[in-house]
C-alpha positions as CSV (number, residue, x, y, z in Angstrom):
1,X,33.0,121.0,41.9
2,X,32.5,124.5,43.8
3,X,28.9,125.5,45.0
4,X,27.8,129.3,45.9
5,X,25.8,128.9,48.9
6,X,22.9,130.1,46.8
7,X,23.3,126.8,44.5
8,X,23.5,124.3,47.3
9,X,20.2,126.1,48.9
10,X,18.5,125.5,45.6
11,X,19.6,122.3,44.8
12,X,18.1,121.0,47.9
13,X,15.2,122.9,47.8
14,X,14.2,121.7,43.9
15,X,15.9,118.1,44.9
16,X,18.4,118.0,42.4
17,X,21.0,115.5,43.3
18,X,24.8,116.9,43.2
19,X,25.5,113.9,41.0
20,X,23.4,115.2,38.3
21,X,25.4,118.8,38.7
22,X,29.0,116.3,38.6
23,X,26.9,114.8,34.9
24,X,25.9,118.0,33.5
25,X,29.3,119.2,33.3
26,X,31.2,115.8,32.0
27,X,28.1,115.3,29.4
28,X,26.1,118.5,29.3
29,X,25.6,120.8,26.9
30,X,26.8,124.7,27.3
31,X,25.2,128.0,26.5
32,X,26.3,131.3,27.1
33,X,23.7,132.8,29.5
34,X,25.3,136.7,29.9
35,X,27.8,137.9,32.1
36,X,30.8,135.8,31.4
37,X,28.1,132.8,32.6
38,X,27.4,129.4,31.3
39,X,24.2,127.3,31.0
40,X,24.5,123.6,31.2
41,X,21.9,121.1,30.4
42,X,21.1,117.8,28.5
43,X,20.2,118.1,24.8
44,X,19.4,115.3,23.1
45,X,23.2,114.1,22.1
46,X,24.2,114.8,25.6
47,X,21.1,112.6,26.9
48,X,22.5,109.9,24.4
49,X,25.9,110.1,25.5
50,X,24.9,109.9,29.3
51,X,22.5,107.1,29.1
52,X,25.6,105.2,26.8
53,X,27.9,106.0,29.8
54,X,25.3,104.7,32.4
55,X,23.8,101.8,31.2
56,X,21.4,100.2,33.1
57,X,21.6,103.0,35.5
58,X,20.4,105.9,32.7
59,X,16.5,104.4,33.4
60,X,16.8,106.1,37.0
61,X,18.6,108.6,35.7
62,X,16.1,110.1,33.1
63,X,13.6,111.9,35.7
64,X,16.2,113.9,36.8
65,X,17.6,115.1,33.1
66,X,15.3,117.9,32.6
67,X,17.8,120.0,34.8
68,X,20.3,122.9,34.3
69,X,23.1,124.7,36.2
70,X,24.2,128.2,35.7
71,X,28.4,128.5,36.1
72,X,30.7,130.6,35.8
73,X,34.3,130.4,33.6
74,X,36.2,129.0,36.4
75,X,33.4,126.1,37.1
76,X,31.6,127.2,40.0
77,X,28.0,126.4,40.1
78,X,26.1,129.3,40.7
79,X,22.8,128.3,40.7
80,X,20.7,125.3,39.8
81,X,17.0,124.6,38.4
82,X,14.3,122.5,36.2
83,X,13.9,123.1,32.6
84,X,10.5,123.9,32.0
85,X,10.8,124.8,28.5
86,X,13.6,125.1,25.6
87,X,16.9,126.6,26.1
88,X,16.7,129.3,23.8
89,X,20.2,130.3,21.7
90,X,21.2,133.7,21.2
């Protein structure tokens, strides 16, 4: 998975673990955000589907599922964040 510079920066400054980016794209969700861009995040049948996948793992998994990743068409992550309220669909 491709970063911009400007995703790596925020990943590490909101501590975001690259696995999560590598689990929002094989489980998450996608929105259209505007300019040929993507939203990814966990709904609640993506959060079902991730914590079937991980198992035992999904317990330490679940503080870090309130994230998102903004990428573009050809799947490079532009930039990363925290959800701090709904994903709103256009």
């Amino acid at each position: 998975m491709a970063h911009t510079q400007h995703a790596t920066s925020r990943m590490q400054q909101r501590n975001i673990p690259p696995m999560m980016i590598d689990l929002l794209v094989e489980f998450g969700a996608s929105e259209p955000s505007g300019d040929g861009t993507s939203k990814l995040y966990f709904n609640k049948p993506a959060r079902k589907k991730l914590k079937a996948y991980a198992g035992p793992l999904a317990y330490v998994l679940e503080s870090h599922m309130d994230v998102y990743a903004v990428v573009t068409s050809d799947m490079k992550v532009v930039t990363v964040g925290h959800r701090l309220e709904r994903i709103r669909r256009h």
